[in-house]
C-alpha positions in Angstrom: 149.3 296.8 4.0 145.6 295.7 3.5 144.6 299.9 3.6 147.5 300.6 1.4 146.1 297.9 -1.2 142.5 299.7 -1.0 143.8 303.2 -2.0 146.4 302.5 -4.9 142.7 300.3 -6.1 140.8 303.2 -5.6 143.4 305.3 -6.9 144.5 303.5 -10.7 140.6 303.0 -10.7 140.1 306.8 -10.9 142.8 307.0 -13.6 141.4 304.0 -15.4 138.0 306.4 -15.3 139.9 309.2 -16.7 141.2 307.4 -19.3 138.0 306.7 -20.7 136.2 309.8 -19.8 138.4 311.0 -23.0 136.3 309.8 -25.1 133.7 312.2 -24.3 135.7 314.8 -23.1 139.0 315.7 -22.4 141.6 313.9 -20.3 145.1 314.7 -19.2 147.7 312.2 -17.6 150.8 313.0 -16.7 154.1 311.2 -15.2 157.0 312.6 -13.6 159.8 311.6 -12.0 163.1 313.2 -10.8 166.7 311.4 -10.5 168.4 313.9 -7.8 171.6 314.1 -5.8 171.8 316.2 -2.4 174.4 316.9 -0.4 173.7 318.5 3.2 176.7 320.0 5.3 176.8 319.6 7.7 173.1 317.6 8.9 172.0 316.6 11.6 174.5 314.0 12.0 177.2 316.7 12.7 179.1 315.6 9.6 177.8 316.0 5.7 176.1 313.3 3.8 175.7 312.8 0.3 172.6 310.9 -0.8 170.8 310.1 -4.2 167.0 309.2 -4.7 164.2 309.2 -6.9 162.6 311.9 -6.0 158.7 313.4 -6.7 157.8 310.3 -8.5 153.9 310.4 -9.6 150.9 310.2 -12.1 148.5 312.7 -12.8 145.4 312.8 -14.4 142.9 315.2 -14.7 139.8 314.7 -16.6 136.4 316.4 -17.5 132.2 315.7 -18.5 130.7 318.4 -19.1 130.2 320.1 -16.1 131.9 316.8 -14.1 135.4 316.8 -13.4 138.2 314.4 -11.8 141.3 314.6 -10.3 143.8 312.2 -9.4 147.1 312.3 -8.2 149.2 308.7 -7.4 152.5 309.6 -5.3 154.8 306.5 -5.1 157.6 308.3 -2.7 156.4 306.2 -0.3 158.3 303.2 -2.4 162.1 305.0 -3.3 162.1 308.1 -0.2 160.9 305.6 2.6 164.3 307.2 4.8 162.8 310.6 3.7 164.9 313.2 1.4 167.8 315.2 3.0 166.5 318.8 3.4 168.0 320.0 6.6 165.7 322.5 8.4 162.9 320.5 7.1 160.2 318.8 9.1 156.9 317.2 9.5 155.0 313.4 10.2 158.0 312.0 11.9 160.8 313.6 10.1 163.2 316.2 10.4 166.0 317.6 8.4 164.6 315.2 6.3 161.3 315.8 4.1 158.9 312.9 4.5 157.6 310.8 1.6 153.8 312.1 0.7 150.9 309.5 0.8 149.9 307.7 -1.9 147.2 309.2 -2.3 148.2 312.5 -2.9 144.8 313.7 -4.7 141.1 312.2 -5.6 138.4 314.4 -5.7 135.6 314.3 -8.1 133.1 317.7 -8.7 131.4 319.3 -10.6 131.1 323.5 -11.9 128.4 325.8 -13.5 127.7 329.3 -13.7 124.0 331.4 -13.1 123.6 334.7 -13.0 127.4 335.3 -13.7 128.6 333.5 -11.0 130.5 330.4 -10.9 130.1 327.9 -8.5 131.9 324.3 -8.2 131.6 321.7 -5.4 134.6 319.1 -4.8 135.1 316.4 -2.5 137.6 313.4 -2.0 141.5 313.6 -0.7 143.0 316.6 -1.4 144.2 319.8 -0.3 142.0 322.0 2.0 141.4 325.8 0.7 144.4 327.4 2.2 147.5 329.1 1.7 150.0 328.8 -1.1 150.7 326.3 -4.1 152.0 323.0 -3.4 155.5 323.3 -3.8 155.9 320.3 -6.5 154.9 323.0 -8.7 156.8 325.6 -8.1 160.3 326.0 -9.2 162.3 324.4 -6.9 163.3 320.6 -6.2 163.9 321.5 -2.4 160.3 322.3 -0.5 160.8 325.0 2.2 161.0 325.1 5.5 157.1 326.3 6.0 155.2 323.5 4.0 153.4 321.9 6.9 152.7 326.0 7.9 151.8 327.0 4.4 149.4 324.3 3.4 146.6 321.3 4.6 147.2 318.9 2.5 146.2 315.1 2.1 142.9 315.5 4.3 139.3 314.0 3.0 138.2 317.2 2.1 134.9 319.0 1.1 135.7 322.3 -0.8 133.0 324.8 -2.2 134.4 327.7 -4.2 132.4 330.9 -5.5 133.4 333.4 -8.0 132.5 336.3 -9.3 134.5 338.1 -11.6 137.7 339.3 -10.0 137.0 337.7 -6.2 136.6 334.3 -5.3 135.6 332.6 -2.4 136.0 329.2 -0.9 135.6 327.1 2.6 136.1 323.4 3.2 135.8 320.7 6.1 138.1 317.6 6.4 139.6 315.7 9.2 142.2 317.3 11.1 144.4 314.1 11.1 147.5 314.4 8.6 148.8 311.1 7.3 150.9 308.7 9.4 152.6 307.1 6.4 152.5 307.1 2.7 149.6 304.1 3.3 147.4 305.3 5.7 144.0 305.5 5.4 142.4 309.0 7.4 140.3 308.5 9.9 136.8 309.1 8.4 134.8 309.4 11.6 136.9 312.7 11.9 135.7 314.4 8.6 134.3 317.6 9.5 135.9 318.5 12.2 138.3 321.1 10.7 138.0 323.9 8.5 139.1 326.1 6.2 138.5 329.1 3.9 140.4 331.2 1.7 139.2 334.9 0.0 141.3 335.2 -3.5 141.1 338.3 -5.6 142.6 338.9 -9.2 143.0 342.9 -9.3 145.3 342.9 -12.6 146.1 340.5 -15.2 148.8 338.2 -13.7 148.4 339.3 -10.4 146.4 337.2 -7.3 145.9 338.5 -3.9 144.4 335.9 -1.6 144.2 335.5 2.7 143.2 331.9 4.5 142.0 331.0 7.8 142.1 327.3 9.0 141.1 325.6 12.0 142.9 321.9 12.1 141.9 319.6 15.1 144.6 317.8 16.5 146.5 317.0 13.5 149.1 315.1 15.3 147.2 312.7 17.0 144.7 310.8 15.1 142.7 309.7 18.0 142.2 313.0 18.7 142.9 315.4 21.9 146.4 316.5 20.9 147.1 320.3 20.0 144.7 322.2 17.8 146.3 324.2 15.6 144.5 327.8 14.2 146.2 328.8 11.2 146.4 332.2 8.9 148.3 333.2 5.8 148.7 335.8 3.4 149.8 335.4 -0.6 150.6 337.3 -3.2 151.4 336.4 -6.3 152.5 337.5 -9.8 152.8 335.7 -13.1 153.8 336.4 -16.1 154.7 334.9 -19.7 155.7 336.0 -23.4 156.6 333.3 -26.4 160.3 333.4 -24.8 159.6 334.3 -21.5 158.2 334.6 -18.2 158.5 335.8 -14.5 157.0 334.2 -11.4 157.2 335.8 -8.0 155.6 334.7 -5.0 155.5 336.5 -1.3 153.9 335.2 1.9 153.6 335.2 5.4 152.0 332.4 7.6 151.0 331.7 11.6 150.4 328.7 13.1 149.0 328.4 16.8 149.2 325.1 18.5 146.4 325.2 21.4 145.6 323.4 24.2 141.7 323.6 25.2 142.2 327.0 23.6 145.2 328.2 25.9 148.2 329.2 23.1 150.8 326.9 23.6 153.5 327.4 20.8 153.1 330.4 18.0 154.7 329.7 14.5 155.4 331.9 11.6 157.2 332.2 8.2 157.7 334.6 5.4 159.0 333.6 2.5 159.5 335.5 -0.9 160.5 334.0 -4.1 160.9 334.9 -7.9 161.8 332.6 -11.1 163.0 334.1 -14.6 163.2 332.3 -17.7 164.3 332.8 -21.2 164.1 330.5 -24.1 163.8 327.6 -21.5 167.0 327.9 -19.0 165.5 329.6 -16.1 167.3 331.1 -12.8 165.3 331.4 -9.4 165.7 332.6 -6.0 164.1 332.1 -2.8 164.6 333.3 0.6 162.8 332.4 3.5 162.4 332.6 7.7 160.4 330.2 9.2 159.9 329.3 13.2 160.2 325.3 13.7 159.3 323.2 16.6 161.9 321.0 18.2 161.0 317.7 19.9 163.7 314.8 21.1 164.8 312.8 18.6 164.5 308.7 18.1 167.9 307.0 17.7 167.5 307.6 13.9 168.6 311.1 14.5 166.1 312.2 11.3 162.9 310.7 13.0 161.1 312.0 15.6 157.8 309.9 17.7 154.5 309.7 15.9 152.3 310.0 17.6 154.4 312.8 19.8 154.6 311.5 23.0 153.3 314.8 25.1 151.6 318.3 23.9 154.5 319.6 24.0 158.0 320.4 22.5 161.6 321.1 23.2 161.5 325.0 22.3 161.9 326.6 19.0 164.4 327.4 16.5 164.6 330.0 13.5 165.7 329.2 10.2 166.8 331.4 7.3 167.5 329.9 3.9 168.8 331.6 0.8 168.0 328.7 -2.2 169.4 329.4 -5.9 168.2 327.0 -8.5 169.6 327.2 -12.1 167.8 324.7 -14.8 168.9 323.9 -18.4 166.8 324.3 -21.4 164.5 320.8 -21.8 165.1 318.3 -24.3 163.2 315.6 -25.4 163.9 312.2 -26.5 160.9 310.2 -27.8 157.8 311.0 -25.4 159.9 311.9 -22.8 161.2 315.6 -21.7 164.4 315.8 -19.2 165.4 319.1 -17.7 168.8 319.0 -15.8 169.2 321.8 -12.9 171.1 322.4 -9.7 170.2 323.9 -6.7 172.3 325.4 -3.7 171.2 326.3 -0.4 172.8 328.3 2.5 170.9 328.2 5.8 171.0 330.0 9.2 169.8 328.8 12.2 168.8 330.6 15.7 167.0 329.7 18.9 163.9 330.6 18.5 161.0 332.3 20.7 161.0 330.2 23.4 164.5 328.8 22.5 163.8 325.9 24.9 167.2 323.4 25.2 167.4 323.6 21.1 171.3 324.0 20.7 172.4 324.2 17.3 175.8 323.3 18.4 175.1 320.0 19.7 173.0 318.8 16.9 174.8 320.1 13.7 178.3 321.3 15.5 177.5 324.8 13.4 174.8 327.6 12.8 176.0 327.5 8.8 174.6 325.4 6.9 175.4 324.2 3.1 173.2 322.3 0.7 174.2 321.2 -2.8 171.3 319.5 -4.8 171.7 318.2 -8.9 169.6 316.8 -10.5 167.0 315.8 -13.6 163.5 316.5 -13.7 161.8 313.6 -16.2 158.7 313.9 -17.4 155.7 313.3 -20.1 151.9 314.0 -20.7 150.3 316.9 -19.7 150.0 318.1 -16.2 147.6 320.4 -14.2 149.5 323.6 -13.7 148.9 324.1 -9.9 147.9 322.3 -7.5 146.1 323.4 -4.0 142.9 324.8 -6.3 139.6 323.4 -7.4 136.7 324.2 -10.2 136.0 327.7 -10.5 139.0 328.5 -7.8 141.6 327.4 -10.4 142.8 331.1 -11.1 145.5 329.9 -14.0 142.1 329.2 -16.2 139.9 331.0 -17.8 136.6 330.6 -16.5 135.0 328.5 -19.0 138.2 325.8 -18.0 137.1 326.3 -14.2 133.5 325.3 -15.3 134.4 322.5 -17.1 134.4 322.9 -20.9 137.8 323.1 -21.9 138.4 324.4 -25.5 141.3 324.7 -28.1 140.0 328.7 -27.6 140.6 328.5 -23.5 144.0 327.0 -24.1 145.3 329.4 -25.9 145.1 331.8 -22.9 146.8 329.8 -20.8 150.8 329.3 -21.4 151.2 325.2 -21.3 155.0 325.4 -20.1 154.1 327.7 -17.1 150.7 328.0 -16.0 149.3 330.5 -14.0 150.6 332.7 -16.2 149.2 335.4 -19.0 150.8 336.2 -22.3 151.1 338.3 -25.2 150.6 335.2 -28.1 149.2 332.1 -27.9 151.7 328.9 -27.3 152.5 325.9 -29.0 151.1 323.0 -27.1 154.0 321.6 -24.4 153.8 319.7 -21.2 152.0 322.0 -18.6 155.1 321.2 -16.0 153.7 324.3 -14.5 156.4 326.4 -13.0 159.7 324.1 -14.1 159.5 323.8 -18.1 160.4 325.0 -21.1 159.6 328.6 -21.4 160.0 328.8 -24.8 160.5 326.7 -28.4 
């Protein structure tokens, strides 16, 4: 309790400081919060359960100085998720075919960016996400995070990122601590800072378009103390955006491995692809995502959902292979007051198969099927102004123009951005809108 006290201090500090950094710069804060209803049959309970939450609760702020920059992210699911979010095939920090609430301190890094010689360089450090793999999926358009997250991305480390660019490439390696959070309110283990890496090579061939590969090196991630599996980690993303006054388009394809290693001897071997694509007119929008992802199976607690943390052994119960067709249709946005609400619903259809080694997982035992169903409706609340991705730092942000990256935004630089959906270049400048990244209005 006393740790969790010091970060949400440290944390509404940092927003307090971007609150008044406005006055010499520019600040943005943004809240969100989403009122959701999921059905999963059946789950891991061999029956269906219907649960509601408040989902993806947090505040954002992002703020600049000159060449300074700050970036702060407060995630309260650790307050209304603390059983976790129904998303069968999910898993990670204890949980399965449940997704686990993040920490509360999501992000809260501080840097600063300049150019010389054309090139631009930026420096951050603080809790964040390591340089590697794809966008957080808050921002993407789905409610439901894949399968792959905790193969995808390194998030929630204390992290040191430097980032170089030079016109069309960009370059970037980190260090943090291999340890992933325990709980929403845990504090990382510092004296472990540095012992992981990470580095990602990004290139921008064509307007809209971003090709980018990552390497990773996390030490024992699963056992804070240290000596548990080391995992060495690749992945490869591309990426296409696109956006008009009354439209845009959004795809996404990638493919990631994950080694867990013991003293360097391969002990498991993890992979996903995943490909997704959004399309939205006038602000309803329609997106599809399909996805095959290797999980690791361990024995579960008496909560069926929960698994032990720290695991109690290096190793696991075998593998199994999940396949998930997701369709997510949202509503045009409307706005009452300061606030913006976008209803949507998403459904899922999942597949799952022993894996490679299949181990004792039996599908049959714990969900009484291979076939799985899940129904998901919901509201996505917000207001302010959000950073449009999330994952990328200083002169690595690729949705900016470069003067953004180095830290002097202008009305000029935000006009080739689109607010609703960044990332993404268009034919005419935009009317300002929340930057809700991926999942707003599209259009007036």
């Amino acid at each position: 309790m006393v740790s969790l006290r010091i970060w949400l201090t440290v944390t509404v500090a940092a927003l307090g400081l971007a609150r008044d950094a406005v006055r010499a710069q520019t600040v943005s804060v943004m809240v969100q919060a989403i009122p959701l209803v999921t059905r999963a049959d059946p789950t891991a309970t061999r029956s269906a359960l219907t649960e509601g939450y408040l989902t993806q609760p947090v505040v954002m702020a992002h703020a600049w100085y000159g060449p300074l920059q700050a970036i702060g992210t407060l995630n309260l699911e650790g307050l209304t998720l603390q059983r976790g979010e129904l998303t069968t095939g999910g898993y990670g920090e204890g949980y399965v075919d449940r997704r686990h609430p993040h920490a509360y301190v999501h992000e809260l890094l501080v840097g600063a960016a300049g150019t010389a010689a054309g090139f631009g360089a930026s420096i951050f450090a603080g809790r964040g996400f390591a340089p590697f793999g794809s966008d957080d999926p808050m921002v993407r358009p789905f409610e439901k995070y894949p399968v792959n997250h905790h193969l995808a991305q390194v998030l929630e480390r204390v992290v040191v990122v430097g980032a170089v660019r030079r016109g069309p490439v960009i370059a970037e390696v980190g260090t943090f601590n291999g340890d992933e959070p325990t709980g929403p309110g845990s504090v990382p283990k510092f004296s472990r800072v540095g012992d992981s890496w990470a580095s990602r090579l990004t290139l921008l061939p064509l307007a809209g378009i971003e090709l980018s590969a990552s390497l990773a090196h996390v030490t024992s991630p699963e056992i804070p103390q240290g000596h548990g599996l080391d995992q060495r980690k690749g992945s490869v993303v591309a990426r296409y955006a696109h956006a008009s006054r009354t439209s845009s388009r959004y795809a996404l394809v990638e493919w990631e491995q994950t080694g867990e290693r013991d003293r360097g001897v391969l002990i498991t071997k993890l992979q996903s692809v995943l490909a997704e694509g959004a399309y939205c007119r006038a602000g309803a929008s329609l997106a599809a995502r399909i996805e095959r992802t290797d999980r690791p199976e361990e024995e579960p607690l008496l909560d069926p959902f929960r698994t032990p943390r720290p695991p109690p052994d290096l190793s696991n119960l075998g593998e199994s292979r999940w396949t998930t067709l997701t369709v997510s249709l949202a509503a045009p946005p409307t706005r009452a007051w300061f606030v913006t609400g976008q209803p949507f619903v998403e459904v899922a259809r999942l597949a799952v198969a022993p894996g490679d080694p299949a181990g004792i997982f039996n599908s049959g035992l714990r969900y009484g099927t291979d076939r799985m169903w899940m129904f998901s409706a919901g509201v996505r609340l917000w207001a302010g102004m959000m950073h449009g991705r999330m994952g990328r730092y200083g002169v690595a942000e690729t949705d900016a123009p470069m003067q953004m990256a180095m830290g002097t935004p202008s009305h000029a630089a935000e006009s080739d951005t689109m607010p609703g959906m960044p990332g993404m270049t268009h034919d005419v400048p935009m009317a300002t809108s929340p930057r809700i990244s991926l999942i707003s209005s599209c259009g007036p």
